[in-house]
Structure formats: C-alpha cells, structure tokens
C-alpha positions in Angstrom: 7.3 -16.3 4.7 7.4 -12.5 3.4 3.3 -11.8 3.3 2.3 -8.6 1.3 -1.0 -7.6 2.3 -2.9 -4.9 0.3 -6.0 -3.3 1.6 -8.2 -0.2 1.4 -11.7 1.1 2.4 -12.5 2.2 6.1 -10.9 1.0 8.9 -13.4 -1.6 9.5 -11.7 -3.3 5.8 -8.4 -2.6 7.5 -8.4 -3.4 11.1 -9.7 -7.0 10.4 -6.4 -7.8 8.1 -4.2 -6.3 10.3 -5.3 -8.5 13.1 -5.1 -11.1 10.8 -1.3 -9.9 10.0 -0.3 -9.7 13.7 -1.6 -13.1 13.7 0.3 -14.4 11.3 3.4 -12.4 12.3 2.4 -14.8 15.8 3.2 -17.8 13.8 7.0 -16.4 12.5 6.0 -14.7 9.2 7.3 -10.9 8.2 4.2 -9.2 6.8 3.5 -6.2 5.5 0.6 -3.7 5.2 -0.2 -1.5 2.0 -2.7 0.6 2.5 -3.8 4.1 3.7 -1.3 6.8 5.6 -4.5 7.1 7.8 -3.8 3.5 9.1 0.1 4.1 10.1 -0.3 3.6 13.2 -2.8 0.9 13.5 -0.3 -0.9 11.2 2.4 -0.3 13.0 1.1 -0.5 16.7 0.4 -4.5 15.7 4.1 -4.9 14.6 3.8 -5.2 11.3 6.2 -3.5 8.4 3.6 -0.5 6.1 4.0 0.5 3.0 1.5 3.6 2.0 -0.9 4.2 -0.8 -1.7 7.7 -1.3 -5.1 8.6 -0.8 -7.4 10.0 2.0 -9.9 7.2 4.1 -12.2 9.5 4.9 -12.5 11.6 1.4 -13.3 8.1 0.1 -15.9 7.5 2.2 -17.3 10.8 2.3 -17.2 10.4 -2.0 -19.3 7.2 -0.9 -21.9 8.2 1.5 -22.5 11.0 -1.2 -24.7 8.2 -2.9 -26.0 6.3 -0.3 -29.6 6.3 -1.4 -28.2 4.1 -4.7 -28.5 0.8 -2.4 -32.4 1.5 -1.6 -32.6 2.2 -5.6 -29.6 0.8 -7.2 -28.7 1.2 -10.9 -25.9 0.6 -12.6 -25.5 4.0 -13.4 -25.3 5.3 -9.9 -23.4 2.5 -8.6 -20.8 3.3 -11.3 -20.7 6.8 -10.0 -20.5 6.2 -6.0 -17.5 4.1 -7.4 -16.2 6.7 -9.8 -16.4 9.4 -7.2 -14.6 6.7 -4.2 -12.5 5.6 -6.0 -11.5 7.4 -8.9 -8.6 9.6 -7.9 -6.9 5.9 -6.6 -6.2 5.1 -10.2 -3.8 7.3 -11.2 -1.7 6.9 -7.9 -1.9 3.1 -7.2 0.1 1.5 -10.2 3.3 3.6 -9.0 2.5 2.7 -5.7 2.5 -1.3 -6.1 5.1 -1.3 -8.2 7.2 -0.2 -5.1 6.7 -3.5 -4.0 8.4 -6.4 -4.0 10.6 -9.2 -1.6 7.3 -11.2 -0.9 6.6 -14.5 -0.8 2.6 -14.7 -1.2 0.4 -11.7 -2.1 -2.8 -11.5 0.0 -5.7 -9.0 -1.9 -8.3 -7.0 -0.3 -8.7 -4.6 -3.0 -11.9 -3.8 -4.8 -12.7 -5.9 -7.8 -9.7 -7.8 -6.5 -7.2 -5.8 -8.9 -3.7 -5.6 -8.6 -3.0 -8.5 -6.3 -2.7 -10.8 -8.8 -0.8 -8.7 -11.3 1.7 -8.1 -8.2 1.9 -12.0 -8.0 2.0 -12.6 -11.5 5.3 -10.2 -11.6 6.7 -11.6 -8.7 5.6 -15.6 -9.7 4.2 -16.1 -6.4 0.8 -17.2 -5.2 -2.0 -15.2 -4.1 -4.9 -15.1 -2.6 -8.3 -13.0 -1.9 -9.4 -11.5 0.9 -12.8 -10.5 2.0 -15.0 -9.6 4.8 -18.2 -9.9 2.8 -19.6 -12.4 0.9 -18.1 -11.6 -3.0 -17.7 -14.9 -4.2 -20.1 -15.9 -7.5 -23.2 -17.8 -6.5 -26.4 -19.0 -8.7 -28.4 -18.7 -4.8 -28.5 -14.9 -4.6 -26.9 -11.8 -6.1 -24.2 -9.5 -5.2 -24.5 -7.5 -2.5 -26.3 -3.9 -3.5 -28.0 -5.6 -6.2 -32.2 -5.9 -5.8 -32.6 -9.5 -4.6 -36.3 -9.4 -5.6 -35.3 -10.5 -9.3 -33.5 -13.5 -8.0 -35.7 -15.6 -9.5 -34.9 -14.8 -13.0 -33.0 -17.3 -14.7 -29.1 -16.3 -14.6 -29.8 -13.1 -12.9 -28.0 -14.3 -9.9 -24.4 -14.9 -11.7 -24.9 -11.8 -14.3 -24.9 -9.0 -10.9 -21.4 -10.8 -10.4 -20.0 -10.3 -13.4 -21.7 -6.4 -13.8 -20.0 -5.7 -10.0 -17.3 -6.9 -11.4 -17.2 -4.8 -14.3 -18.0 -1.7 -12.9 -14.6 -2.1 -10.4 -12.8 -3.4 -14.2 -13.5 -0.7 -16.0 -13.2 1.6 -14.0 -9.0 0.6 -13.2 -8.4 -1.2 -16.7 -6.0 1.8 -18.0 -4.4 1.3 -14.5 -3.7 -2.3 -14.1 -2.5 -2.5 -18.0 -0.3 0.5 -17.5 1.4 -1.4 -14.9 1.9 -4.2 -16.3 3.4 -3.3 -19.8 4.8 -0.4 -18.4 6.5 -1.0 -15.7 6.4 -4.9 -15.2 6.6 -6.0 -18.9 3.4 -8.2 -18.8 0.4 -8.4 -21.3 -2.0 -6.6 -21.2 -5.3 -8.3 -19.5 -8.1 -8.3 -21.9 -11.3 -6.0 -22.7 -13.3 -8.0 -19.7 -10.1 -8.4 -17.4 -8.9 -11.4 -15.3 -12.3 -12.2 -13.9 -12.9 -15.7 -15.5 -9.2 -16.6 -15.0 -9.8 -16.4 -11.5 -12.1 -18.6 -10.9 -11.0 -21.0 -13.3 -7.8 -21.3 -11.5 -9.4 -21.1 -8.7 -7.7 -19.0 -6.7 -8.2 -19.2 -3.1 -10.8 -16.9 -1.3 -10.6 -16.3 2.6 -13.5 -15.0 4.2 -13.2 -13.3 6.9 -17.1 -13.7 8.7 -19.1 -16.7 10.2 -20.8 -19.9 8.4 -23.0 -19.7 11.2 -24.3 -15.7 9.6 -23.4 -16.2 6.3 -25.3 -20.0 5.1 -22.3 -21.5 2.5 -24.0 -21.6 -0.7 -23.9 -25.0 -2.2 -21.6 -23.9 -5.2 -19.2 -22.4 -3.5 -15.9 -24.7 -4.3 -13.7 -26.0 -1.8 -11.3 -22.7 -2.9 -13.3 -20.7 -1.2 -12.7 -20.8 2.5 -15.1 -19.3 5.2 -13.0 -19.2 8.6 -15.2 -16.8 10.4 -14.2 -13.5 11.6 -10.8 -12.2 12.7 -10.9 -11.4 16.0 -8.4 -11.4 18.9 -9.7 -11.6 22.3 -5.7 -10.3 22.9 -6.0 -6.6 24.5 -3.8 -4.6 27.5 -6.2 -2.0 27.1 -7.0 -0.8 30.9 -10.6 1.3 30.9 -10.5 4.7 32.3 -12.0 5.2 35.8 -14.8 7.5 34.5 -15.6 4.8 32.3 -15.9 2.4 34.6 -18.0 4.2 37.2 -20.3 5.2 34.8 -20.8 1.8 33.5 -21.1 0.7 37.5 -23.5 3.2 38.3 -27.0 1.5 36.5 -28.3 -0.8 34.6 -26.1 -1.6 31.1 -26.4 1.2 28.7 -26.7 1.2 24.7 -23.8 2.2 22.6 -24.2 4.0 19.8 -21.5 4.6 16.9 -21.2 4.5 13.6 -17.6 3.9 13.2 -15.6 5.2 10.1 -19.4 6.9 8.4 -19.4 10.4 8.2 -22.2 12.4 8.8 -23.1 15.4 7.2 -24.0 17.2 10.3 -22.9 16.3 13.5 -24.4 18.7 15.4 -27.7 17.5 14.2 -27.0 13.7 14.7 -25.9 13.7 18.4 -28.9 15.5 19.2 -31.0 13.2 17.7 -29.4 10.7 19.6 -29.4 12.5 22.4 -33.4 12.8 22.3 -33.6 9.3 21.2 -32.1 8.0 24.3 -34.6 10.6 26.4 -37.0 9.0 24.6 -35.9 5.5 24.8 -35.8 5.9 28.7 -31.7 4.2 28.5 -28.0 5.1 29.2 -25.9 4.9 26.3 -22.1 4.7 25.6 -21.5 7.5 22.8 -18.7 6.9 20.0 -17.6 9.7 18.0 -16.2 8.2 15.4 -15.2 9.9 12.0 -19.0 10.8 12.1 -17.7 13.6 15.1 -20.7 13.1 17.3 -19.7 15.1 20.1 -21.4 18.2 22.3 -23.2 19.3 25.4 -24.8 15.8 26.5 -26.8 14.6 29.0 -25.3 12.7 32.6 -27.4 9.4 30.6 -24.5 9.4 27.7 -21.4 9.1 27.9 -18.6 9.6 25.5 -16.1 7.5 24.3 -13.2 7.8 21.7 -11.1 4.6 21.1 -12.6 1.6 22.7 -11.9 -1.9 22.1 -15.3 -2.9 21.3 -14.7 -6.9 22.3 -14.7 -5.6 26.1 -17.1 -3.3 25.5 -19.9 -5.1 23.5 -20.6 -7.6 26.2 -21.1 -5.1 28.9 -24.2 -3.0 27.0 -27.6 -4.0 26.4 -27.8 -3.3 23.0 -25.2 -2.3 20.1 -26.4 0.5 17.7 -24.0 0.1 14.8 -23.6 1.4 11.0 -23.4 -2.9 10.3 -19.2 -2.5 8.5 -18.6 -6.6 8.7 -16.0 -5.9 11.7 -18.3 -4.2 14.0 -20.9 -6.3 13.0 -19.3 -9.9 13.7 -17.8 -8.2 17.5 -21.7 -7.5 18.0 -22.9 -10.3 17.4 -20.2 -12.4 18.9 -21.1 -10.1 22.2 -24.5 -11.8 22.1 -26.4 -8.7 22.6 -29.2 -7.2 20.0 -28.0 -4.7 17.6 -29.5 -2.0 16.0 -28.3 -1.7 13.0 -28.3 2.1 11.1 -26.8 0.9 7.3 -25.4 3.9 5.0 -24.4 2.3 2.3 -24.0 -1.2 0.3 -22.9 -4.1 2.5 -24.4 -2.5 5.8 -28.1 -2.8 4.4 -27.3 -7.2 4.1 -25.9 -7.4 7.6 -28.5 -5.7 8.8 -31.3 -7.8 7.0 -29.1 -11.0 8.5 -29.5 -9.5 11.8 -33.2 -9.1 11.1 -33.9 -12.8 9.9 -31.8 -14.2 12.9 -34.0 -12.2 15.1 -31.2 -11.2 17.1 -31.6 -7.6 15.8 -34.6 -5.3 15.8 -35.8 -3.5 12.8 -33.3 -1.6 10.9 -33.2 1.9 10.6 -31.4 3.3 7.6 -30.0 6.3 8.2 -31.2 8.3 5.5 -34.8 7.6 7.1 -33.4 7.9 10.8 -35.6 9.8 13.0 -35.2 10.4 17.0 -38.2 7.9 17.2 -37.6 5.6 14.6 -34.1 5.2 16.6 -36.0 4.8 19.9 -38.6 2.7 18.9 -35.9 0.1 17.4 -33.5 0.7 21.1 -36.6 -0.1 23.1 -37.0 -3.6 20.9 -34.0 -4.5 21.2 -33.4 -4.4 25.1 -36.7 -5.2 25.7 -37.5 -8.2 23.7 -36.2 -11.5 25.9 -36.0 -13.4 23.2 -34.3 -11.6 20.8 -31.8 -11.1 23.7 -32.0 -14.7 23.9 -31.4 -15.4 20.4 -28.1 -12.9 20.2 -26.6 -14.6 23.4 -26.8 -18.1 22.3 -25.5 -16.9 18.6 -22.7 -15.3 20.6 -21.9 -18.5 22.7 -21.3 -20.1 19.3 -19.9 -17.5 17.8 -17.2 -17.3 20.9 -15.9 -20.9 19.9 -14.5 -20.3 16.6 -11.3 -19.5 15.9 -11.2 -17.5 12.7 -8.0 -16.2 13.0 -6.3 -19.5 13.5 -8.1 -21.2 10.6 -7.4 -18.7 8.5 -3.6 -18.5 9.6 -3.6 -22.2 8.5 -4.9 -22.1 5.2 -2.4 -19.2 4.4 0.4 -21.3 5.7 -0.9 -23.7 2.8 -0.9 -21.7 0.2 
C-alpha cells in the first residue's frame, strides 16, 4: 500500500509516527510523511517519502506554553486561545497544502481535532484512520484531557468536555476544511458542528499509540478503538561517544534531565536551577538541551547531551526528569526507572498524575511552580525510594514485552 501519514505538534507527536512509518515501510508499504520542514530529516533519515506543511514547530509551541497556566485553571476561553494563538496561522496554509496530495491508498490522521484526514480520504475514496498518542477517544468514565476531573461526577459532564474539545479544534478550522472541500475538491460542505458524530458513528478506527497497562481501557470504548501500546523500536546503530561513556562509568547512575521540544523562557535561568538542584540533590545528572537550550558553564556532576536515543539511555540513569510528551513518557517508563515528571502544558499534567498513582513516579513538579528545591526534593524521592524503584522496574519488565509497533502494523494492514 501507498500510506499518507499526516502529523503535527512537537517532535514527540512526530517521532512516534515516523517510527511507526519505518515500520510499516518494514512490512513492504511506500509511506509518506506530511508534516513540519523541521522534521525533514527525521523523516527522511527513517526512509520514508515527506511532503511539508508550512509552519514553524517551535513558534507553535512557544504560542502554546504562552498559556500554560490554562491547564491548572482551564476555561474554555483560554483554551480557545492557547489553540487560536498555536494554531491559528496553520489554517490558512494547510488546505493548499493537503490538496497537494494524493496517490495513496489509506490516509492515517494525527491532526488536532482529527481534521482533514478524513476529507483527504473522502476525496480520494479511501479509508482512514486516527492516530493518537493520548487518550482522545469519547468516554462517559472521565473527561478530556485538560478538562477539571473534579466535576466528573455530574451527570453527562464526562461526554460534553468531548464534544466542547472538539469544538474548539472545529471551529477554529471550519472555514478551512470547507474551503477545501468545495473549492478545490468539489465536496459538501461539512455542517455547523462538523464531522464529529459521523465519526464515531461509522466508527472509524482509532490507534493508540500508549500502553493498556498506563492507560486502564474504559469499558465503552468499542472494538474500533485499538490500544497497541507505544511505538517503540529497540532498532538503533547509534555508537555513544567516549566522553559519554566514561562519564557514565565513572560513579554511580546519574539523573537525566530534559524537557524535550518545551521552550523555556530563560535558559540561562533554568540550567542554573538545575544546576543547584543537582548540588542540592547530592546526584550526577545527564543534561539535555533540547529546544528549551539549557546549556552553560556546568559543573564536572552534569554532563551535556544533545541527540541521544533515550531507549539506551533511560535504562542506564537512576531517575528520568521529563516534561511527560506521551513519547518520552512511555521510553521512561518502559526503562523501569522513576521519573520526575515537570508538565508545561495539557497532556503532560495526566501522564504525570498516572505516574503519581502507579507510584513509579515521585511528586510532580509543574514547571511554572519549579523551584531548585522543589526539583531536588522530588530527584531525592525518586532515587531513593526502593519501592518506587521497584514499582517502575517491574512496570518496565511488562512494558518491554509488548510489541506496539507490530500490533499496530497489523491492524493497519486490515484496514
């Protein structure tokens, strides 16, 4: 098959598909990647055919973080706006940038609100399907992700923060999606509330890309919606550098600490927090730049990374400090080691709460409240607590034996 992937967001939204897409490439299918020039070459280093959509990764997320205190106090209002100011200047560019596309076989949707997959699909008259690495899927047992789960327990609460979330991504590309498809593709317009109830009438398949084992399966979830856990490949050639190496030799196993794609509004500031943190901690730590930039004069106790495979690296510290993106977040815990988890925004604050309840996590520390101590405090839990450590290795063990790529590859081939 021809497999047209489309997918946005940071790279931890993008690296999981396109290790799903090398996969699948594995199995004798041509795929291609529409997303962000950003990701070029991580699309094209796993072999697989891009196509760009203009826009800028990091502006987006920077437009993002710039409301980050909504998911501690969401309201529709601001959660409108984070969206408006992320994703806003998308919707004039992506209709001319889909309709580029074409030759595929099956459409396979990562896109918020999951627009345009389906309209790509309906044009072509080939199936589709959803992508996601968090759980978005309708379900009467607990509401959306960003949403206050402390009203739960009003009656239809749970299903309405669906269809609101759903809204707010609707609304926000309507003009977009209609323009494209009466003005270029010569389909009907979708109506006032868009294609939402169509979907999950026809119940169009969802793949979710996370654990069963993290994520409970809530018992009205039908069998369209298809948890394979995450998309991992324990394939790498990577060879660590020598100065790596002898610093990880050379004591006990140190934390990392990253925060992947998240900005951070000072740097400067940051890596010197972490810096004392660590002092104050009494640990080594593995330092990750990242698109936060956390770099400087540090300390023979820190070193610095760049690009790391964190699948080889996870397993060798004694504790993951992490933003809690779903990628980075299922390699930690499949490392079976604590994390830490530092959420800035929307689904980082629920993987950080699963962490909590597991117990294989200490105490999150949101970054707009992080503090050198705060930090330490949580690093010092997490390495010293034997059962927690406990708890994270066994959930890794498990963890280790699925095989989400290759049940997800499966159901695709299905489809």
């Amino acid at each position: 098959m021809h497999i047209t992937i489309l997918a946005l967001g940071s790279r931890g939204d993008v690296q999981p598909v396109v290790t799903l897409g090398k996969a699948l490439t594995g199995s004798g299918h041509r795929v291609r990647v529409a997303t962000f020039d950003t990701f070029r070459p991580l699309v094209t280093n796993a072999g697989l055919e891009f196509s760009p959509i203009r826009g800028d990764a990091q502006a987006l997320l920077r437009s993002a973080t710039e409301g980050e205190h909504l998911v501690l106090k969401p309201s529709l209002w601001e959660i409108g706006a984070a969206l408006r100011r992320s994703y806003g200047s998308l919707a004039a560019s992506l209709p001319e940038d889909i309709s580029r596309l074409s030759d595929t076989d099956l459409v396979l949707n990562q896109l918020p609100s999951y627009l345009f997959g389906g309209d790509l699909a309906e044009h072509l008259h080939v199936p589709w399907a959803i992508l996601t690495v968090i759980p978005l899927t309708r379900t009467v047992f607990h509401p959306l992700i960003g949403f206050p789960r402390g009203l739960s327990a009003i009656p239809g609460y749970n299903l309405l923060t669906y269809r609101l979330g759903e809204q707010l991504g609707w609304q926000l590309f309507r003009a977009a999606v209609n323009r494209l498809r009466t003005g270029v593709w010569g389909l009907p317009a979708l109506p006032l509330w868009g294609p939402y109830e169509s979907i999950h009438r026809k119940r169009i398949p969802f793949i979710c890309g996370f654990s069963e084992l993290v994520v409970p399966r809530p018992l009205d979830w039908g069998s369209h919606v298809h948890v394979t856990g995450w998309w991992h490949s324990d394939e790498t050639e990577w060879l660590p550098a020598a100065e790596l190496m002898r610093f990880l030799d050379s004591g006990p196993p140190p934390v990392f600490i990253g925060f992947g794609s998240m900005p951070v509004g000072n740097s400067s500031r940051i890596t010197a927090l972490i810096v004392e943190a660590v002092a104050l901690a009494g640990v080594r730590a593995v330092l990750h730049g990242g698109w936060a930039g956390l770099a400087g004069p540090l300390p023979d106790t820190i070193f610095p990374i760049a690009e790391v495979p964190y699948a080889w690296l996870f397993p060798r510290m004694a504790a993951v400090v992490h933003h809690g993106g779903s990628g980075t977040t299922g390699l930690t815990f499949r490392s079976g080691v604590p994390s830490v988890v530092v959420p800035f925004i929307f689904d980082q604050f629920y993987w950080a709460s699963r962490a909590l309840e597991l117990g294989i996590g200490a105490e999150p520390v949101p970054y707009r409240q992080l503090t050198a101590q705060a930090l330490a405090g949580a690093i010092n839990q997490a390495v010293s607590d034997s059962e927690m450590r406990g708890r994270a290795a066994d959930l890794g063990e498990a963890l280790s034996r699925e095989d989400g790529l290759g049940r997800a590859v499966d159901l695709i081939e299905h489809l």
